[in-house]
C-alpha positions in Angstrom: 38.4 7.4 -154.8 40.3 10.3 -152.6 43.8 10.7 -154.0 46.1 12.2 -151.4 48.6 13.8 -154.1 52.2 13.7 -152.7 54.3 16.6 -154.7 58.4 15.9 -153.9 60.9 18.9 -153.1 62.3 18.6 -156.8 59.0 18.9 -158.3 57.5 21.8 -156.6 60.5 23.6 -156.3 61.6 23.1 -160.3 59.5 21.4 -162.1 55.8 22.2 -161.0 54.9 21.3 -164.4 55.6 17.7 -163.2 53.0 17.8 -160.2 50.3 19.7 -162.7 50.5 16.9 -165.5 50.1 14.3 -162.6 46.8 16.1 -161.2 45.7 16.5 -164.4 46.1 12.9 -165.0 44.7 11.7 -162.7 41.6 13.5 -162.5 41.2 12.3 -166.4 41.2 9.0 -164.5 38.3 9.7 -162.4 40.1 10.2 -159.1 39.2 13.0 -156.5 42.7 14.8 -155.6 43.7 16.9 -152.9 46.9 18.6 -152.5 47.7 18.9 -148.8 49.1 22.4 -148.3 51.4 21.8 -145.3 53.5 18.8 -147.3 57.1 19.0 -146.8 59.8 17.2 -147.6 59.5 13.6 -146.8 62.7 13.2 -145.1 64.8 11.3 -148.0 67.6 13.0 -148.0 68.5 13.2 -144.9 67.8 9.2 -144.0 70.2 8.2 -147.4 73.2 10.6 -145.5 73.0 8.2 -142.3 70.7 10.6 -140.2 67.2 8.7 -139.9 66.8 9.5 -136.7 66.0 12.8 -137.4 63.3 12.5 -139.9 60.9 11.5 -137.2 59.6 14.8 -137.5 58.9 14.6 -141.2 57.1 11.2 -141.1 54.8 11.9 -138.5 53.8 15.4 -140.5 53.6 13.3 -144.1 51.4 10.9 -141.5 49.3 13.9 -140.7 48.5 15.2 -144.2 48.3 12.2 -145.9 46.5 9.8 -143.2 42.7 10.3 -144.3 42.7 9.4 -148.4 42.3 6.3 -150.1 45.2 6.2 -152.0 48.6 8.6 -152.1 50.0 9.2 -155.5 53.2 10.8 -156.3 55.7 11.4 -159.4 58.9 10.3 -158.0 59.4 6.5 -157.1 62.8 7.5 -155.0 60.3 9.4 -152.4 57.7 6.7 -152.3 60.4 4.3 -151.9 61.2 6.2 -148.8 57.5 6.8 -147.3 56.9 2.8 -148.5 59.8 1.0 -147.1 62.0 3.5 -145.1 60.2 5.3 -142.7 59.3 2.6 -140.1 56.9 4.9 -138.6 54.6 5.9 -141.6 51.3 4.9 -139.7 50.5 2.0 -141.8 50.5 4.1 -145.3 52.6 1.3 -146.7 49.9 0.1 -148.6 48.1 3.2 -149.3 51.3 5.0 -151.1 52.1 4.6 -154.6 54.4 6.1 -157.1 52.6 7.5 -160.5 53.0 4.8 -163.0 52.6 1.7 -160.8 49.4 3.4 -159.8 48.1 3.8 -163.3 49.2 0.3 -163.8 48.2 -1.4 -161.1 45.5 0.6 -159.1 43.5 2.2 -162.1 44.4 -0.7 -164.4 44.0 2.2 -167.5 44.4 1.2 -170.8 44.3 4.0 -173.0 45.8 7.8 -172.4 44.8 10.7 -174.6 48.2 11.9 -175.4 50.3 12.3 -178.6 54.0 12.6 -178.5 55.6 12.3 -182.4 59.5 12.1 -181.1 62.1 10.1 -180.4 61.8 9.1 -176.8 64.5 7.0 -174.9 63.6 5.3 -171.4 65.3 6.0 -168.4 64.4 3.7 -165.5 65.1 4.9 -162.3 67.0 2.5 -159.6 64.8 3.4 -156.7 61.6 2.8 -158.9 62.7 -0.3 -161.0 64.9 -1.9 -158.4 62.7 -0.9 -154.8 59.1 -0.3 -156.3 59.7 -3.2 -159.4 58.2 -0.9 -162.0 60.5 -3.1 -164.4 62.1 -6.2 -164.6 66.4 -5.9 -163.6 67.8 -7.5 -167.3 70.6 -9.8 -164.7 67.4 -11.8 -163.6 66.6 -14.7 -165.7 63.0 -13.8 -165.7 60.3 -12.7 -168.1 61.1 -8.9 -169.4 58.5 -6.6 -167.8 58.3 -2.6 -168.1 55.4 -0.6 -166.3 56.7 2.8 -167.7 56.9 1.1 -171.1 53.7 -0.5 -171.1 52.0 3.0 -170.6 54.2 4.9 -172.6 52.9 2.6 -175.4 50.0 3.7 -175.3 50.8 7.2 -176.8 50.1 8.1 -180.2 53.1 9.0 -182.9 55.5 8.4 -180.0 58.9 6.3 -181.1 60.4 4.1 -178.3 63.8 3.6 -179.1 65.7 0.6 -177.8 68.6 1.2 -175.7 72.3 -1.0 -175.0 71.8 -0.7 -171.3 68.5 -0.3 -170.3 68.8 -0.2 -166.3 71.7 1.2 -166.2 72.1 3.7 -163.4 72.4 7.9 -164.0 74.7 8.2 -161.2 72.5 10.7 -159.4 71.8 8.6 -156.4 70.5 11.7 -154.3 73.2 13.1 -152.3 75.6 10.4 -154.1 75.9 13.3 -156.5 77.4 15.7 -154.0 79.9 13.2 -152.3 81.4 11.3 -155.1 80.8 13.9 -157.8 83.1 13.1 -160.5 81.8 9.4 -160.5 78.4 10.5 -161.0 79.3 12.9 -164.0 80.9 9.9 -165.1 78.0 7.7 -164.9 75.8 10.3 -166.1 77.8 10.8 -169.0 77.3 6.7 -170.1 73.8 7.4 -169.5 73.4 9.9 -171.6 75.5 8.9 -174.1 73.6 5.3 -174.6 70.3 7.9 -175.6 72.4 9.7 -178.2 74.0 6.9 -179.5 70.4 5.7 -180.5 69.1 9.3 -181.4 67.1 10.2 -179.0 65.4 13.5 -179.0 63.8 13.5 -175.4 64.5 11.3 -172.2 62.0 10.5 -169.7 61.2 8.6 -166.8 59.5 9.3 -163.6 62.1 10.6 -161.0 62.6 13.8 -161.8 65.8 13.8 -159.7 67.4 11.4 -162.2 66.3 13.4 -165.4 67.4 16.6 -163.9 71.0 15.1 -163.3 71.1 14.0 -167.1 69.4 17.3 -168.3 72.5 19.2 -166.7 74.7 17.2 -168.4 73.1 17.3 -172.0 73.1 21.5 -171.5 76.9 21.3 -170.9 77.3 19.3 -173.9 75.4 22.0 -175.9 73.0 18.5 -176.9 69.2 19.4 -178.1 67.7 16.5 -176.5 65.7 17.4 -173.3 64.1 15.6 -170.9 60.6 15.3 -169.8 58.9 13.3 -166.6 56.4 10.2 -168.1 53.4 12.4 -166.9 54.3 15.0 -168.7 54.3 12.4 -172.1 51.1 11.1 -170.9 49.3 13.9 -170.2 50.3 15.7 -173.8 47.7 16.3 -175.8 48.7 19.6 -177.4 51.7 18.5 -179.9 
């Protein structure tokens, strides 16, 4: 299968490691990828501050590079979100479009990785992923516990999955939440981060890098040793 590989503005612009595990990935999967060079920003931002009306533009370009392949993969459920159930003009990608883990999952149906990841690792599950995409089950339903992040991260050799007090809890990042109500979101970020220490974490991860960059900000102002580190990246190590 062609793999159009979407690569968000947080990724390319600080984390490329992020968008190199994913290829990586998924070529180990057997997937053909292609990295359209004249992606841009898919217009998120600027639809969650009230102006969708002037990310026409940006759809009909994503529409462009991404139109021809089987399937679209990206690392960031917040973006696919978007492309998925947000821009209303998306040239019927909504079924084409899927965000990393939930294609591993449920696309590629994988169950083994070659990785190996001996630490402490504590689970962050993004709103926009676990609440828009259902990569996980929301603990205030009275339904059966589900985890797609979980259920690959499993899968990794030597890694320890510690069990956290709130599991869905929100980061506080919320895109350009972060900017408007800024002390709230420390604040939230904060709890979030505080639930991973309280249990010993040594890394966080999850797959919106937006998210993890908001708690790795606060864990360098605390002086903290934990880092954080996107799922791919976990899944994709095989060097440690």
């Amino acid at each position: 299968m062609r793999v159009g590989l979407f690569i968000p503005c947080y990724v390319d612009q600080f984390y490329p490691q992020v968008g190199i595990a994913t290829l990586e990935l998924l070529e180990k999967s057997g997937c053909e990828v292609v990295y359209p060079p004249n992606q841009t920003c898919c217009g998120q931002p600027m639809a969650n501050s009230g102006f969708e009306h002037l990310t026409k533009d940006c759809t009909a370009l994503f529409v462009k590079n991404f139109a021809e392949f089987d399937y679209i993969v990206s690392p960031s459920g917040s973006c696919v979100l978007h492309i998925k159930e947000h821009a209303h003009e998306n040239g019927g990608l909504h079924d084409k479009i899927f965000e990393l883990v939930e294609f591993l999952t449920d696309v590629l149906k994988i169950t083994a990785v070659d990785a190996s990841f001996p630490y402490r690792v504590g689970l962050h599950q993004s709103c926009h992923g676990q609440r828009g995409l259902h990569l996980a089950q929301m603990t205030e339903l009275m339904a059966p516990p589900f985890s797609k992040p979980m259920q690959l991260l499993n899968m990794v050799k030597d890694i320890q999955l510690i069990e956290l007090d709130r599991k869905d809890e929100c980061c506080g990042f919320g895109g350009t939440f972060c900017v408007t109500e800024e002390a709230v979101s420390v604040k939230m970020g904060k709890d979030r981060v505080a639930d991973h220490l309280k249990h010993c974490a040594e890394y966080i991860t999850g797959s919106d890098m937006s998210c993890l960059m908001h708690m790795e900000g606060i864990l360098k102002r605390q002086g903290s040793a934990v880092r954080v580190k996107h799922i791919a990246e976990i899944l994709n190590n095989n060097h440690e």
